[in-house]
C-alpha positions in Angstrom: 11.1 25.5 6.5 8.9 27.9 5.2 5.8 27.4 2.7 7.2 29.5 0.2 11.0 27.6 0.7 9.3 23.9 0.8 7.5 25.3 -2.7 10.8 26.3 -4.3 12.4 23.0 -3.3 9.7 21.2 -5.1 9.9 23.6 -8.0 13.4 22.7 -8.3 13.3 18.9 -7.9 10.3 18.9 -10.1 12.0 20.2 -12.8 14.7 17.2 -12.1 12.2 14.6 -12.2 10.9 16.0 -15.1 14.0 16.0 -16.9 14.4 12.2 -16.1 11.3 11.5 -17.8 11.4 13.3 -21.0 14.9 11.6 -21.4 13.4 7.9 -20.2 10.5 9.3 -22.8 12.8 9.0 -25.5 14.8 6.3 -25.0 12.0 3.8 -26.5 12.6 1.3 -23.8 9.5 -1.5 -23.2 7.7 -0.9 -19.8 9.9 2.5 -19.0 9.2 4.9 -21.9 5.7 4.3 -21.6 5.8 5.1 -17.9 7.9 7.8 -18.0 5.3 9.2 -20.3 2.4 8.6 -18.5 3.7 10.6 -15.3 4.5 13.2 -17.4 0.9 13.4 -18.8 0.0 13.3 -15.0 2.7 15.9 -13.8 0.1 18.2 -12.6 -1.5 15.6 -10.4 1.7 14.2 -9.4 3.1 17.3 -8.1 -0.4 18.7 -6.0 1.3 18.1 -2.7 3.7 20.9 -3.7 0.5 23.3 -3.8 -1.9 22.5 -1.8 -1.7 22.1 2.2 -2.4 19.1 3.9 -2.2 16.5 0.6 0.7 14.0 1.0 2.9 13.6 -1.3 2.4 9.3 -0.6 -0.9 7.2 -1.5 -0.3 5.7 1.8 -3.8 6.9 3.7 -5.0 4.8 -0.1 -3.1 1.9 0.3 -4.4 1.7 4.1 -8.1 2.5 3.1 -8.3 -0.5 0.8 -6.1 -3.6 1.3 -8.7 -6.5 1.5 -9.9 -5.1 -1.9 -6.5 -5.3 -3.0 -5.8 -8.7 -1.7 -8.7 -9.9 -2.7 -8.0 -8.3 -6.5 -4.4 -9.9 -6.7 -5.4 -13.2 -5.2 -8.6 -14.4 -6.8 -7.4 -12.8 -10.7 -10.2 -10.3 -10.3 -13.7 -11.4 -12.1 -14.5 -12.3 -15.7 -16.8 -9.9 -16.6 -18.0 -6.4 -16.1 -20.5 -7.4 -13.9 -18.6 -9.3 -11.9 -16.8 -6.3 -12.0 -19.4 -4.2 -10.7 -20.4 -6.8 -7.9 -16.8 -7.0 -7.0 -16.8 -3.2 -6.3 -20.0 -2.5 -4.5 -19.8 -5.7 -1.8 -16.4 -3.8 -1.4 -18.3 -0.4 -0.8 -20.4 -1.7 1.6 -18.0 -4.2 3.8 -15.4 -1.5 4.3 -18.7 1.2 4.9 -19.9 -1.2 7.5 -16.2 -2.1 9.4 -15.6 1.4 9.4 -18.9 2.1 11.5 -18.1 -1.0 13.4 -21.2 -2.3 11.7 -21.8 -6.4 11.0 -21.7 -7.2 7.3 -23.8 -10.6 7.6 -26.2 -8.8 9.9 -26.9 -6.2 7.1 -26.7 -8.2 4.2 -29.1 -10.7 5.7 -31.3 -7.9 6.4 -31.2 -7.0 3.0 -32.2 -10.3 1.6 -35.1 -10.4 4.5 -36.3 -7.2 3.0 -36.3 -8.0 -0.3 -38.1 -11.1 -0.2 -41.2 -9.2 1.6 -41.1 -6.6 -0.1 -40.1 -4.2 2.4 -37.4 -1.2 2.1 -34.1 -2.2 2.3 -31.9 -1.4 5.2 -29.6 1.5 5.0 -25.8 1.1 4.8 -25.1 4.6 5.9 -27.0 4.8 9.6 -28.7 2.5 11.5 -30.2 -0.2 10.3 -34.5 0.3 10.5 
């Protein structure tokens, strides 16, 4: 199939969708109207794999990226405060930085707390470790 044929396939079947979710819009039904209207204020972004080469149209490479996080989220009910928000989110950032560069968590966080306590620069999570 051809660029330009894929693209009017998912012109067509956009408008479909589309259709479906002004008339779920309307209906005023808790949980679905409010959905349908929130993917129809997100239509454009919903529909980028149509346009643009190489995106997929599944949140798949997502979902793969992050599933301690997610785990960890849906499991523990989250934190009780913005900051424990914020804490949640970086010690995210830097275990999944580290496993992906086959990098030791403890060993850099340990580090870390090393440095601090003499003063001394920190180590870097992107590179190796000084």
């Amino acid at each position: 199939m051809s660029r330009d044929e894929f693209r009017g396939l998912a012109g067509q079947l956009r408008a479909y969708v589309e259709g479906h979710l002004r008339r779920g819009a309307k209906l005023r039904l808790k949980g679905v109207s409010g959905s349908c209207k929130h993917m129809l204020a997100h239509a454009d972004a919903m529909w980028t794999f149509a346009r643009v080469p190489r995106v997929e149209p599944t949140n798949n490479h997502a979902e793969r990226e992050f599933p301690r996080f997610v785990i960890w989220r849906k499991t523990s009910f989250g934190s009780q405060s913005d900051r424990g928000d914020r804490f949640a989110e970086r010690i995210m950032t830097v275990v999944h930085t580290l496993r992906k560069h086959d990098r030791h968590v403890l060993t850099l966080l340990r580090d870390t707390i090393k440095a601090s306590m003499r003063s001394e620069p920190t180590p870097s999570l992107i590179g190796a470790t000084p």
